[in-house]
TORLUMDO-538126 format. One record per residue (C-alpha): x, y, z; residue in one letter. Coordinates in steps of 0.5 Angstrom, whole numbers, padded with zeros to 4 digits. Each point is the difference from the previous one (the first is absolute). Layout:
N
[node [X, Y, Z], 'a']
...
***
This chain:
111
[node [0034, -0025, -0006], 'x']
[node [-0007, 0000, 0001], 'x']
[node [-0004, 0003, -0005], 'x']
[node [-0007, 0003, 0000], 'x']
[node [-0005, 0004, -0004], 'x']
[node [-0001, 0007, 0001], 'x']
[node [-0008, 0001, -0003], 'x']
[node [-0002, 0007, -0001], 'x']
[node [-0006, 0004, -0004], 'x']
[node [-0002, 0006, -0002], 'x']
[node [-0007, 0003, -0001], 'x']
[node [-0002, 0004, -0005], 'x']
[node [-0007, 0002, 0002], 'x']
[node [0002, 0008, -0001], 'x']
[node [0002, -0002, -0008], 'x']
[node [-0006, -0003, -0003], 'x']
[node [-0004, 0005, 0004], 'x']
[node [0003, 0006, -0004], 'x']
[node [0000, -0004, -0006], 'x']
[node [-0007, -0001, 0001], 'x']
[node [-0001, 0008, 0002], 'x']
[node [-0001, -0001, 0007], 'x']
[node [0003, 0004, 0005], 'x']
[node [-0002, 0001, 0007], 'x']
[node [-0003, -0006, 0005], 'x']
[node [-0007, 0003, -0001], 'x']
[node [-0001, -0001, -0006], 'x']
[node [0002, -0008, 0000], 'x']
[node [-0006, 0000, 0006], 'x']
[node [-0006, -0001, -0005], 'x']
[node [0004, -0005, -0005], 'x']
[node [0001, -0004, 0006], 'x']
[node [-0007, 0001, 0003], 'x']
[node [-0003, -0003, -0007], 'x']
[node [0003, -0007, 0002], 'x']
[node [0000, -0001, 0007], 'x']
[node [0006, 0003, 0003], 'x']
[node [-0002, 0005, 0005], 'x']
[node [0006, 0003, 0003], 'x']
[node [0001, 0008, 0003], 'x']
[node [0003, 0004, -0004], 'x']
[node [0007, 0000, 0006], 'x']
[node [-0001, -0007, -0002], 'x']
[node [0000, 0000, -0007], 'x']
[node [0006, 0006, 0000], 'x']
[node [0005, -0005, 0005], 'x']
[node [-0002, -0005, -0006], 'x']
[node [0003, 0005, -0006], 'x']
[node [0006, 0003, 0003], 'x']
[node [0003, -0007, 0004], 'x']
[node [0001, -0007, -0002], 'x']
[node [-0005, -0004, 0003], 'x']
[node [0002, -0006, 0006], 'x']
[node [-0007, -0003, -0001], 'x']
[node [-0004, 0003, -0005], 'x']
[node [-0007, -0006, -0001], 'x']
[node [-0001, -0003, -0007], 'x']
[node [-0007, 0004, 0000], 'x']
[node [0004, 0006, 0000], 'x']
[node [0005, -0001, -0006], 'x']
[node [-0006, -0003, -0004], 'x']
[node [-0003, 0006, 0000], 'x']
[node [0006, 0004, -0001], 'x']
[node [0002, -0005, -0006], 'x']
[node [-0007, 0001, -0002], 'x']
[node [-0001, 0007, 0000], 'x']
[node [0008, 0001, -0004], 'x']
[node [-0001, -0005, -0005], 'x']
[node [0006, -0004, 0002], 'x']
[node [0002, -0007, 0003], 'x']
[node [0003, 0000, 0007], 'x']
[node [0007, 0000, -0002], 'x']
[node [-0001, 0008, -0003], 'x']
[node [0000, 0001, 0007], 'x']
[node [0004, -0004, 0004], 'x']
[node [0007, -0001, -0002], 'x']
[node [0004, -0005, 0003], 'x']
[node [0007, -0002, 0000], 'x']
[node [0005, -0004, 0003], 'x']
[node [0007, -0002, 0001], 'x']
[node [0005, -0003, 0003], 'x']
[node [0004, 0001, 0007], 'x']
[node [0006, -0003, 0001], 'x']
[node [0002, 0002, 0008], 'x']
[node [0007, -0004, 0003], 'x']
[node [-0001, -0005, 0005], 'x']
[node [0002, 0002, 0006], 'x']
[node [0007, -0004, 0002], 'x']
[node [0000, -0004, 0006], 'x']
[node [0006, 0000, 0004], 'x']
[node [0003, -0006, 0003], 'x']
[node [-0001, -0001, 0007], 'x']
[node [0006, -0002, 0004], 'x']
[node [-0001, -0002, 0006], 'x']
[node [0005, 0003, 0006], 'x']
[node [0004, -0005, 0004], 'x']
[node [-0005, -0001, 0007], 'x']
[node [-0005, 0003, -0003], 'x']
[node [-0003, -0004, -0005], 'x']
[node [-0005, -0002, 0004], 'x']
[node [-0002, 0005, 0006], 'x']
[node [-0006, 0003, 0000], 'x']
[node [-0003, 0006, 0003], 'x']
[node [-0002, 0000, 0008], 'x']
[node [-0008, 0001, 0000], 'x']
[node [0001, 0007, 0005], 'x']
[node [-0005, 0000, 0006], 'x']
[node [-0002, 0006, 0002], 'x']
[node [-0002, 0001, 0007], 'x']
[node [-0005, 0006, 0003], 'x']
[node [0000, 0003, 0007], 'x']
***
């Protein structure tokens, strides 16, 4: 058995923002403006509705900032084992004279 670690997140800008009473990307454009994030507001609405891959310090300090909270209020982590089987090797029983041949490299001949 090989046993590996499954780590996902989840992001929940969208919930501190309604706890804050801020509904739309364009409303959180000046919070940002203020601390030195500029970002477009196509920007700032892929940043709310889908967990980030990347997402720079200078960006989440600022969100932390604006919504009072550490980062971890925004980014829930987990994660957990997997255990997978390992794949069974069968044995190779060579077969009598053809234990060692080897393949014949082809030629090919043009016209």
């Amino acid at each position: 058995m090989i046993q590996r670690r499954r780590v996902t997140y989840g992001w929940h800008l969208r919930e501190r923002m309604t706890e804050h009473g801020i509904t739309t990307a364009r409303a959180l454009l000046p919070l940002l403006a203020e601390r030195g994030v500029h970002l477009s507001v196509a920007q700032v609405h892929r940043t709310i509705t889908t967990p980030p891959v990347r997402l720079s310090l200078r960006l989440l300090a600022a969100l932390c900032d604006i919504f009072d909270v550490k980062p971890d209020d925004l980014i829930a982590t987990s994660a957990e084992a997997v255990v997978r089987p390992v794949a069974r090797q069968e044995k190779l029983v060579p077969v009598p004279g053809e234990g060692m041949r080897r393949p014949i490299r082809a030629r090919v001949h043009r016209p």
